[in-house]
C-alpha positions as CSV (number, residue, x, y, z in Angstrom):
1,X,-14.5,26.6,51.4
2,X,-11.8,29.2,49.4
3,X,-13.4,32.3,49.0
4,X,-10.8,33.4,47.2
5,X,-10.6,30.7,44.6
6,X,-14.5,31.0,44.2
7,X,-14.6,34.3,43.8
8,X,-11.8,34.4,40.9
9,X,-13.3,31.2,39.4
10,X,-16.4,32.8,39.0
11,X,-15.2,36.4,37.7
12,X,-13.1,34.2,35.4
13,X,-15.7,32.2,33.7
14,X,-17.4,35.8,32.9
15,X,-15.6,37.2,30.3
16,X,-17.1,40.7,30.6
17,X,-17.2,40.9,34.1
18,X,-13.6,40.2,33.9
19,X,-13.0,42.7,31.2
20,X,-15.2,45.8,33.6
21,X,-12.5,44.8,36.6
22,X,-9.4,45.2,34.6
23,X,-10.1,48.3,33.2
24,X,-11.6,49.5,36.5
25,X,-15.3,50.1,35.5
26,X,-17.1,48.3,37.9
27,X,-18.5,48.9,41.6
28,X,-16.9,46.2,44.2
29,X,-19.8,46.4,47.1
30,X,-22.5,45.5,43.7
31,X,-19.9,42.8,42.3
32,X,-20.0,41.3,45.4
33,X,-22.9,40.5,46.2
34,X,-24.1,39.7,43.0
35,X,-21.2,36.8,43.1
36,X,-22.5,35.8,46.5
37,X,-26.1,35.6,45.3
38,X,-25.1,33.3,42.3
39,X,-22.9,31.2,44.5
40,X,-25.1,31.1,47.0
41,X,-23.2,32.3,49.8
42,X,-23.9,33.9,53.1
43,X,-23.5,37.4,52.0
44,X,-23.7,38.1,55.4
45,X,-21.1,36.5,56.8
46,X,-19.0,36.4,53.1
47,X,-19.2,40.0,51.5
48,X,-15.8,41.5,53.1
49,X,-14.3,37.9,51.6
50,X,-15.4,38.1,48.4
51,X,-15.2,41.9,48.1
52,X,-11.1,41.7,49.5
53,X,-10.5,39.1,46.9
54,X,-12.5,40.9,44.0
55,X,-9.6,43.9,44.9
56,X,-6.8,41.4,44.8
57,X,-8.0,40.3,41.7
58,X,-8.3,43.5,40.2
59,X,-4.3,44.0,40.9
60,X,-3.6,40.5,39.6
61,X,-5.6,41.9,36.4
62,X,-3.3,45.3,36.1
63,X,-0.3,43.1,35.9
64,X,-1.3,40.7,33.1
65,X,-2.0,43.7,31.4
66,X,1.5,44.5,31.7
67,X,1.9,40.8,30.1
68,X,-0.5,41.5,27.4
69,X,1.2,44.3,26.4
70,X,4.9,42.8,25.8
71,X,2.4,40.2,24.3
72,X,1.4,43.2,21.6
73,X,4.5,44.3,20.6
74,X,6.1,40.9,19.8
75,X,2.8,40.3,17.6
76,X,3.7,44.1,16.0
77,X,6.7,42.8,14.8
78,X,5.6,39.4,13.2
79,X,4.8,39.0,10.0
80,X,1.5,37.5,8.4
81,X,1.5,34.7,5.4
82,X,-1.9,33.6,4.3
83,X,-2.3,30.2,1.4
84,X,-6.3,29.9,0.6
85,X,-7.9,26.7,-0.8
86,X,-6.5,24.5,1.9
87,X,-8.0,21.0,3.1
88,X,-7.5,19.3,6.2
89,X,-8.1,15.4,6.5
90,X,-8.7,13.4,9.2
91,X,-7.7,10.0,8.8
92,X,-7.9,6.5,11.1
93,X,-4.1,6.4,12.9
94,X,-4.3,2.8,11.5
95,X,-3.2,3.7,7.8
96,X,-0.2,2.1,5.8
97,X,2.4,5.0,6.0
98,X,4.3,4.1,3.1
99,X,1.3,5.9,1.3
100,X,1.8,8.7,3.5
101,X,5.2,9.0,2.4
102,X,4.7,8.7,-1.3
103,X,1.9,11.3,-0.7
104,X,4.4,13.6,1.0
105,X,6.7,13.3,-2.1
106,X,4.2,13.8,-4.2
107,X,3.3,16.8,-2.9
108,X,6.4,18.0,-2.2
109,X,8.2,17.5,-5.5
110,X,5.4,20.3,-6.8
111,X,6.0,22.9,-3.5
112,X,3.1,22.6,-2.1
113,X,2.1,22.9,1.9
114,X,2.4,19.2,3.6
115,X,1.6,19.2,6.9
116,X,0.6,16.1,9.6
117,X,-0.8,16.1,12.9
118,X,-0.7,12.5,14.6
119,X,-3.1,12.5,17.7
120,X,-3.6,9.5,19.6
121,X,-6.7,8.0,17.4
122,X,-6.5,9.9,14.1
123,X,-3.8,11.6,11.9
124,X,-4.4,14.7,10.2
125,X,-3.3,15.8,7.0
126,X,-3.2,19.7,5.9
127,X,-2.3,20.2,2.1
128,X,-3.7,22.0,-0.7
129,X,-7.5,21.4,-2.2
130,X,-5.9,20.3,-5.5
131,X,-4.6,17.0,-3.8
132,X,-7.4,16.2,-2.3
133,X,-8.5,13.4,-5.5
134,X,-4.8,11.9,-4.5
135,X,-5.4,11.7,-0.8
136,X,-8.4,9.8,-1.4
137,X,-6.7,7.3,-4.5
138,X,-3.6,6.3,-1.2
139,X,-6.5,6.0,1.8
140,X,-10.0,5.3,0.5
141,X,-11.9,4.0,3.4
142,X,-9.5,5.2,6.3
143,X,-11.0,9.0,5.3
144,X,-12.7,9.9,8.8
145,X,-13.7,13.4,7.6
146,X,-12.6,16.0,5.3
147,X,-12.6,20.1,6.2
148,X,-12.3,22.3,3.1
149,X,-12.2,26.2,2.2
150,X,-10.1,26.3,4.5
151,X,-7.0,29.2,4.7
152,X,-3.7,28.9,6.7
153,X,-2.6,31.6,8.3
154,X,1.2,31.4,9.2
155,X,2.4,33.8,11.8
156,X,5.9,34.4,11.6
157,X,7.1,35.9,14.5
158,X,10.9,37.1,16.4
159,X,12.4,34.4,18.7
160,X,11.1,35.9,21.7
161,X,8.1,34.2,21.5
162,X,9.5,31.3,22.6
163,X,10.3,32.6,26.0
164,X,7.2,35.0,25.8
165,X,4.4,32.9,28.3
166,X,0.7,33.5,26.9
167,X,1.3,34.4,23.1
168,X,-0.6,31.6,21.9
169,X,-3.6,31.6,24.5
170,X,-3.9,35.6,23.6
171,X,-4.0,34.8,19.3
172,X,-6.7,32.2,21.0
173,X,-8.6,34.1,23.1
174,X,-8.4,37.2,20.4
175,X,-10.2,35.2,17.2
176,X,-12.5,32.8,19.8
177,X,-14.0,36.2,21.3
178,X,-14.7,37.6,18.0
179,X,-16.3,34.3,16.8
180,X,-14.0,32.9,15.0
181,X,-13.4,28.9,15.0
182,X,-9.3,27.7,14.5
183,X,-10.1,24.5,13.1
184,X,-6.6,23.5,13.6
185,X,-3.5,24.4,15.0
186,X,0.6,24.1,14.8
187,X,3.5,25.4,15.5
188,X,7.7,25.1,14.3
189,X,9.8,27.3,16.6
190,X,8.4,31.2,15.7
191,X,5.9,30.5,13.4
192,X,2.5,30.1,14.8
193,X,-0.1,28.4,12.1
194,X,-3.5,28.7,12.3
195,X,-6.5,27.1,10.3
196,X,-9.8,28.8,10.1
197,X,-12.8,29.0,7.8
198,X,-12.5,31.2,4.4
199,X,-15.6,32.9,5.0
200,X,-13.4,34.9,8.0
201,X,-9.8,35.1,6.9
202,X,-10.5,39.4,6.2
203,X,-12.1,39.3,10.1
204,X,-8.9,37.6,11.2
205,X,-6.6,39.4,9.1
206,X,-8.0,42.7,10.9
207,X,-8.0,41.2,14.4
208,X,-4.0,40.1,13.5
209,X,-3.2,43.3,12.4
210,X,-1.2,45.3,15.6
């Protein structure tokens, strides 16, 4: 049995246990042994364990802050492009793509946002509300589900992202702790797109704003 990994597993899956630790507001004798009572652990025979690696922790903590805040300033410097009235379509992967090609050209020819995510069962289609009669017209029947009032929320950041480790887990982590559902997700090189719900593009837009 790894202590260790036990005790940072389990201050890990509490967000705001996690949180009280980094920022150093939390007592490590009471930590302790509420970790041991919930694993149920000799606390006995366990405490100095699980309070040595709650301290290790702690340090591991201070230096993904250090992380989080190179994280920060790259997101300072990006810039923020927002389209409302988008749809994304969720389509069987079993679909004739010469449709999906005239579709694209369609759409294209009048400058409109195409985008396709192919998974391994379904392909996704993100475009704008307006095409959404022509979307049904090429695939009919192959339509698995369709997610509207949607807004896409481009994030166009410097090329250090690319090389930057845990940009896209914090943008994450950020929107799904303030209750806020990314329905879908892409990214081309330093932009970072995001999909959420209209009703919370002002919430985001706050949250995004460094």
């Amino acid at each position: 049995m790894n202590i260790t990994k036990l005790t940072e597993g389990y201050i890990s899956e509490h967000p705001s246990i996690r949180d009280c630790l980094k920022n150093g507001l939390i007592n490590y004798s009471s930590l302790s042994r509420n970790i041991a009572s919930k694993l149920n652990l000799d606390i006995k025979k366990n405490f100095d364990a699980i309070l040595i690696a709650c301290r290790r922790f702690q340090r591991k903590l201070n230096t993904e802050e250090v992380l989080e805040n190179k994280i920060r300033k790259l997101l300072k410097e990006s810039k923020i492009e927002i389209k409302n009235k988008i749809i994304a379509v969720v389509l069987e992967k079993e679909i004739f793509f010469g449709n999906l090609l005239s579709l694209e050209k369609e759409i294209k020819k009048r400058k409109e946002v195409f985008r396709i995510i192919e998974g391994l069962s379904a392909i996704t289609i993100i475009t704008s509300e307006e095409f959404t009669d022509l979307i049904r017209k090429y695939f009919k029947n192959k339509i698995i589900f369709e997610n509207k009032a949607l807004v896409e929320i481009t994030i166009k950041s410097p090329k250090e992202i690319e090389t930057t480790p845990g940009t896209f887990a914090y943008i994450c982590s950020l929107l799904g702790e303030n209750n806020i559902n990314i329905v879908e997700t892409l990214s081309c090189w330093t932009d970072t797109i995001l999909l959420i719900e209209e009703q919370n593009v002002g919430k985001a837009l706050h949250l995004l704003k460094f």
